[in-house]
N, C-alpha and C positions, 0 to 999 in steps of 0.2 A: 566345198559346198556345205557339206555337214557340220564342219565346223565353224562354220560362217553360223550356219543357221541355229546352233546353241549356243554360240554369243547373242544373236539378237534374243531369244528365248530366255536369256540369263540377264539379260537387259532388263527387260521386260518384266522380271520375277517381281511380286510383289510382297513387300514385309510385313508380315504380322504380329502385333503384340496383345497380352491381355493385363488386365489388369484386375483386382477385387476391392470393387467399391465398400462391400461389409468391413474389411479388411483394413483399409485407408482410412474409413471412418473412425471405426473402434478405434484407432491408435490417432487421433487427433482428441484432444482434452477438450479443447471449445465444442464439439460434438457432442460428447458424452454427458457436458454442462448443459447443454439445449436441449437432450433429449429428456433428462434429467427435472429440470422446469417443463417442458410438455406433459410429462407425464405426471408431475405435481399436480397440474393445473386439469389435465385430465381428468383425474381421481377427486376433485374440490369440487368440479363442476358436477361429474357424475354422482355424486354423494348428494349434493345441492337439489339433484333431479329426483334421484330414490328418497330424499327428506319428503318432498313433495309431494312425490305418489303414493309415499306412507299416510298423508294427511292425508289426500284425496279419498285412499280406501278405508281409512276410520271412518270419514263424511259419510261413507257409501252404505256400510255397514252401519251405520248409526240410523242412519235414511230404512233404511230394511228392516229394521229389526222396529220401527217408529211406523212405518211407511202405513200400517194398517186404522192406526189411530188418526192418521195428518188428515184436515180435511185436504179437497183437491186442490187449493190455491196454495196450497202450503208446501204439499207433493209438487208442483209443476215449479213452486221458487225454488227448491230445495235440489233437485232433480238440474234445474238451470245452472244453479250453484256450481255442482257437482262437472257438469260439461263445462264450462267456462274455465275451471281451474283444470280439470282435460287438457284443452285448446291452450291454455298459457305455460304448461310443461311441454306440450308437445312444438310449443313456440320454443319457449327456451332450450328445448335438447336443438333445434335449431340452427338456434342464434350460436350456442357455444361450438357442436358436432355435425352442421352441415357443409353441404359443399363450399359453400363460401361465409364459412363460420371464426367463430372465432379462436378457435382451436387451427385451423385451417391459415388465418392470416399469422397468425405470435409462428407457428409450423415456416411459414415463409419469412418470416422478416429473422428469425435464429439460424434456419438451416437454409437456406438456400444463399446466402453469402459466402458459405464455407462451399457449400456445393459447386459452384462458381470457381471457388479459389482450387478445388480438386481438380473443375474440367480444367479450368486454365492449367495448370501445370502438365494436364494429359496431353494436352494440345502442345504445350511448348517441350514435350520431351517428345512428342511425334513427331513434330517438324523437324528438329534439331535431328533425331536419329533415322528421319527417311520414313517411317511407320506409314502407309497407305491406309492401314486397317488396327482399332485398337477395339479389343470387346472385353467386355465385362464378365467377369467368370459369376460374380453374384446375381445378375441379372436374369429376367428368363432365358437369354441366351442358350441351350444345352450345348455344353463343352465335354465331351465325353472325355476327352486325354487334353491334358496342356503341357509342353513341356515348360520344367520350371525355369528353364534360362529364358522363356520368351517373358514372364512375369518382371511387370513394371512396375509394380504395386510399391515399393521402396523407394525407387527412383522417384514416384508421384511424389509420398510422404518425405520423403529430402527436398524436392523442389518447393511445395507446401510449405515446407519447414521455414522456409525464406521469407515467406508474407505470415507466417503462423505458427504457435507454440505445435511442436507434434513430437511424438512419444519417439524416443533417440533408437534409432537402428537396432540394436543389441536388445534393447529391452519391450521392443513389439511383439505382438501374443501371435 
């Protein structure tokens, strides 16, 4: 009977694997190349923004240090001025750094192809090797021990390797 019932219980066990998505990334070049142009273009746009708000507060300060002589039709154009160009930086931080910006779309249309090409291979080395359960050790996941033989993180990057340049076994960081 006992041994009956640690067969089924052994039956029953279910396989764990993990993997490091920071990890797989780093070592695929097309990643590196997208993150690379993100963050170009990050740095263009926010630069484009701080030009901006550099103008706006010379206006401001030009307005202040004037503001005593302006008659009030002159104060209240001036003053509109000043808000208007306000409202059209704080449009274009927006347009380029909001939820559905443009930083936010070029972010999906570079990375989430590869992202894709990583699940997929996650999923075809689960199936193939029985995996019930595969988690991410860079994720919020908290993995306090792993042992390193459960780590698939290779095995992804070879599979990957197949639809994609990635950085050859030996020479991954």
């Amino acid at each position: 009977m006992i041994a009956l019932f640690s067969m089924s219980a052994f039956t029953y066990a279910q396989k764990y694997a993990y993997v490091d998505t920071e990890y797989i990334l780093n070592n695929i070049p097309e990643y590196k190349d997208a993150q690379t142009i993100l963050d170009d273009l990050s740095v263009k746009w926010q630069k484009e923004i701080e030009d901006k708000l550099a103008k706006i507060e010379r206006l401001y300060k030009e307005y202040q240090s004037e503001a005593v002589l302006l008659p009030e039709d002159v104060k209240r154009k001036r003053e509109d001025e000043i808000i208007a160009r306000e409202k059209e930086v704080k449009e274009l931080q927006k347009k380029y750094f909001g939820q559905e910006g443009m930083l936010f779309q070029k972010r999906q249309e570079l990375v989430q192809p590869i992202q894709e090409k990583v699940f997929n291979a996650i999923e075809k080395i689960s199936v193939t090797k029985n995996y019930d359960f595969v988690f991410d050790k860079a994720g919020s996941l908290s993995i306090l021990f792993a042992d390193p033989g459960l780590d698939i993180s290779d095995d992804v990057l070879d599979e990957v390797g197949t639809v994609m340049q990635t950085v050859k076994r030996g020479d991954r960081q």
